[in-house]
C-alpha positions in Angstrom: -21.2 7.7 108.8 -20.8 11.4 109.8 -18.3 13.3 108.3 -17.5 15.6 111.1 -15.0 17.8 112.8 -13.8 14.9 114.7 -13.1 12.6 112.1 -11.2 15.3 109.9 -9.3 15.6 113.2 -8.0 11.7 112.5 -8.0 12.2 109.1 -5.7 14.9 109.3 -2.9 12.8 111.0 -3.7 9.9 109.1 -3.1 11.3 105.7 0.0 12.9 107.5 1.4 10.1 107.9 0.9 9.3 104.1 1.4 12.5 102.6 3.9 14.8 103.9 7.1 15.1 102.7 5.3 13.8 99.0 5.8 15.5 95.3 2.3 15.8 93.3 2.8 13.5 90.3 -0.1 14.1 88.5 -3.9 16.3 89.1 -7.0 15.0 87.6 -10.2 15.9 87.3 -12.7 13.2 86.2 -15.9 15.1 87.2 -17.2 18.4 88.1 -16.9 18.4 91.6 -14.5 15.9 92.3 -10.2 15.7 91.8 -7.5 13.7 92.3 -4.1 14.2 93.2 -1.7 11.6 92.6 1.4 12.3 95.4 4.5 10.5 95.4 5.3 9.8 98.6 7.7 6.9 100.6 8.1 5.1 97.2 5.1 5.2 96.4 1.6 6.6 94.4 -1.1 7.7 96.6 -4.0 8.4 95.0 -6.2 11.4 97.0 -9.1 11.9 96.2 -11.5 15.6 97.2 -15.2 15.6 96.6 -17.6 18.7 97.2 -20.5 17.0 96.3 -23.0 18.9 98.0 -24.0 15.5 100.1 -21.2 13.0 99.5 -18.3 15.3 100.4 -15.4 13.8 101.5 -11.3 13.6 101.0 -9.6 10.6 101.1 -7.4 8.0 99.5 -8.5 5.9 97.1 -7.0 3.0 94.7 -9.8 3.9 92.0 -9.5 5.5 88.8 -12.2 6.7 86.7 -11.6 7.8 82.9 -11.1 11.1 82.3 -12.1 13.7 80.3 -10.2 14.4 76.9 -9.4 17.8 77.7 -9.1 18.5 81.0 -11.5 21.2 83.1 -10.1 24.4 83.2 -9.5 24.2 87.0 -7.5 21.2 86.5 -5.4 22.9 84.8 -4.6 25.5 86.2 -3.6 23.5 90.0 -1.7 21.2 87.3 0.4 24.4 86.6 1.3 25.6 89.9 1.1 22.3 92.1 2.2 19.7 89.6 5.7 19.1 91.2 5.2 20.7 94.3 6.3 19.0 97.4 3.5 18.6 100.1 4.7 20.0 103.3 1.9 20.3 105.8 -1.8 19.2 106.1 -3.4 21.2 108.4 -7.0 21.8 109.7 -8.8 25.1 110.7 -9.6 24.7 114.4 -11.9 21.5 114.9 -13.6 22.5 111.5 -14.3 20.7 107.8 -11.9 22.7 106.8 -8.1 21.7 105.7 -5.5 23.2 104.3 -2.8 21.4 102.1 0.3 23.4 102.2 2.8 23.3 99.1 6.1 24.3 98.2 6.9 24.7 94.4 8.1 26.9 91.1 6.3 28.9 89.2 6.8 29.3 85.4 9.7 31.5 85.5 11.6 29.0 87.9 11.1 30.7 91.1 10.2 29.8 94.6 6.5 29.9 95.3 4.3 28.9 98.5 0.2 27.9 97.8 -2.6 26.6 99.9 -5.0 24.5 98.6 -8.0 24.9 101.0 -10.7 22.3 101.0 -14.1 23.2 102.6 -16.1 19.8 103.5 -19.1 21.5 104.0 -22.3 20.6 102.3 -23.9 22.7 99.7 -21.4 25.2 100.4 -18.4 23.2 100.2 -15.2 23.8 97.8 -11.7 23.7 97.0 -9.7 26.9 96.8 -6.0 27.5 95.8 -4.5 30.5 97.7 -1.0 31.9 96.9 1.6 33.2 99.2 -0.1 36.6 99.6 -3.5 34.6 100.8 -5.2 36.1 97.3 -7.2 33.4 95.7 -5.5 32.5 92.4 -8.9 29.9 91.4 -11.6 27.5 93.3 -13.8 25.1 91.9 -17.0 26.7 92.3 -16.8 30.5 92.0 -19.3 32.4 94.7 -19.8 36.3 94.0 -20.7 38.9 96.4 -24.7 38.4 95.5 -24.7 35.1 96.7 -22.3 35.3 99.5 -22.1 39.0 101.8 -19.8 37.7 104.0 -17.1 36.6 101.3 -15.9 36.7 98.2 -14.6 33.4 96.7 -13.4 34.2 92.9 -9.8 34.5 91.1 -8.1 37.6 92.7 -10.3 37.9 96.0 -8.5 37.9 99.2 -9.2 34.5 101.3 -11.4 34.8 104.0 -12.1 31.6 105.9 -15.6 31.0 106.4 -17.5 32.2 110.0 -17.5 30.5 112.8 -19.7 30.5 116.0 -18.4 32.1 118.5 -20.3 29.7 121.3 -18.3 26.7 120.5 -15.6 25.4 121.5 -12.5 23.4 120.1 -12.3 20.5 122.5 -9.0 20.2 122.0 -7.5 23.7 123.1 -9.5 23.4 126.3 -7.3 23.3 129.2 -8.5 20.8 132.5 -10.7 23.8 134.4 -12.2 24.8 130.6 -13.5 21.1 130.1 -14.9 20.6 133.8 -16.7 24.3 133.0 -18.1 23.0 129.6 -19.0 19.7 131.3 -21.0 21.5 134.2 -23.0 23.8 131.4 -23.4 20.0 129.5 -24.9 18.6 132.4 -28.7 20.0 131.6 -28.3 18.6 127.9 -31.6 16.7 126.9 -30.6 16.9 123.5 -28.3 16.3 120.1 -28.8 19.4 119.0 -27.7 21.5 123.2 -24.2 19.5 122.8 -23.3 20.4 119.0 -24.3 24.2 119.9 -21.7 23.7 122.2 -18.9 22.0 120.6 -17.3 22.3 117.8 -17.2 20.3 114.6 -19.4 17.6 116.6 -21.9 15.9 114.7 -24.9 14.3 115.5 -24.1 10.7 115.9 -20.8 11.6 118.5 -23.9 13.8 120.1 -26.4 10.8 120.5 -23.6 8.8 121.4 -22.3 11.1 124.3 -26.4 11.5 125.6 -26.5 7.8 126.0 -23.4 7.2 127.6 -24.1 10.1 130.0 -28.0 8.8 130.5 -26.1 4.7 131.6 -24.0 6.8 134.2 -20.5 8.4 132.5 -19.6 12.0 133.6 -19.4 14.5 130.9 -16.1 15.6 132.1 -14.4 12.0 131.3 -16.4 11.6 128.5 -15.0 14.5 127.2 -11.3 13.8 127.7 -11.7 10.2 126.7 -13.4 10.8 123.5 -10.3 13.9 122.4 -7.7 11.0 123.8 -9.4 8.4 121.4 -9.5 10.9 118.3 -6.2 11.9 118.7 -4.3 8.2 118.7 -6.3 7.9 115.0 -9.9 6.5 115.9 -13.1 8.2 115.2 -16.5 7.7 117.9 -19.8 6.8 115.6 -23.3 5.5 116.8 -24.0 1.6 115.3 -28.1 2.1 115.2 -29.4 1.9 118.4 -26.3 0.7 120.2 -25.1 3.4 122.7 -21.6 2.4 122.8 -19.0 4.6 120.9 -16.4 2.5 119.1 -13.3 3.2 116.7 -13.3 0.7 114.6 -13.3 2.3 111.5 -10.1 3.5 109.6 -10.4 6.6 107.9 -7.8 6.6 105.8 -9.2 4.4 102.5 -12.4 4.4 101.9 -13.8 3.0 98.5 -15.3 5.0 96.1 -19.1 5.3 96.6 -18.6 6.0 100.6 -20.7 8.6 101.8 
């Protein structure tokens, strides 16, 4: 399965549709790279679950729930202190990246109003979770990056956020307007490879880049491709490659996924 651009697209209005509106209940953290927050939402528990494991990253919901550690991580604590109670008010992503952003409403210890950000970066090695405050200064994040390792950015407690780079040659497919989409399909059109389209696109991974190749290769314009493909992503469905099968489908719901998903 490919964890893409795309799919956090659907996932983003899936767990919307969950979420929003919800109070944080309760914040775990039963291993190093992974948390869970428990939101109460429609009368109910959901259960979300973040992962930055450097190949299994994902977010989603999940009915699991491992055994904790007696004393709880210091990062755990600390988003237990400023989110526990917090109302969820918007899930956002950054352009068609890995990147969302859960927004929060809630009190700090002296009873006043307070807005946060919890930013989760899905990506790879470098991914993580990051709680901003109102200000966009970095108040924690699970993995703590200093200058030496990172030139661009700084990613420790006090830092001001800065979200990561992003390549100027692609595009987000779904701010194109009609005439920007028939352009991209036209420089598309000499595309012999996986690797031509996702240099191109944004947050496209390589499966949705097969998939697109094959269906261009049996006859489909790029151009309809295109719009089709946003159209499907944006009612909730997510494009994959089934082995050797060129045919896209969306038959996967992206919502709940089991624990030991990829």
């Amino acid at each position: 399965m490919s964890f893409d651009g795309f799919l956090t697209h659907a996932l983003v209005k899936e767990l919307g549709a969950h979420l929003i509106g919800g109070k944080v209940a309760k914040i775990y953290q039963p291993f190093e790279q992974e948390l869970q927050l428990v939101v109460r939402s429609q009368r109910q528990n959901f259960r979300l679950l973040v992962s930055i494991h450097p190949q299994y990253y994902r977010l989603h919901l999940t009915d699991e729930r491992p055994s904790n550690p007696e004393h709880a991580p210091m990062f755990c604590m600390l988003l237990r202190k400023h989110l526990e109670q917090a109302v969820l008010l918007d899930i956002q992503q950054v352009e068609n990246d890995r990147i969302l952003e859960l927004h929060f409403t809630g009190r700090d210890e002296l009873g006043d109003s307070q807005v946060y950000r919890l930013i989760i970066e899905l990506m790879g090695r470098h991914s993580n979770v990051i709680l901003v405050n109102g200000q966009d200064r970095i108040i924690d994040c699970l993995k703590h990056v200093p200058m030496a390792l990172n030139s661009y950015r700084l990613l420790q407690p006090g830092a001001d956020y800065r979200r990561p780079p992003q390549d100027e040659h692609q595009v987000n497919l779904f701010k194109l307007s009609q005439a920007e989409r028939t352009e991209l399909a036209e420089h598309l059109a000499s595309a012999t490879s996986p690797e031509q389209v996702q240099a191109r696109i944004q947050g496209l991974g390589r499966l949705a880049s097969q998939s697109f190749l094959a269906q261009v290769q049996e006859g489909a314009s790029w151009d309809k491709l295109l719009a089709d493909f946003c159209q499907t992503v944006d009612a909730g469905g997510a494009y994959f490659l089934e082995a050797d099968k060129p045919d896209l489908y969306d038959a996967f719901a992206c919502c709940r996924w089991p624990m030991d998903s990829p």
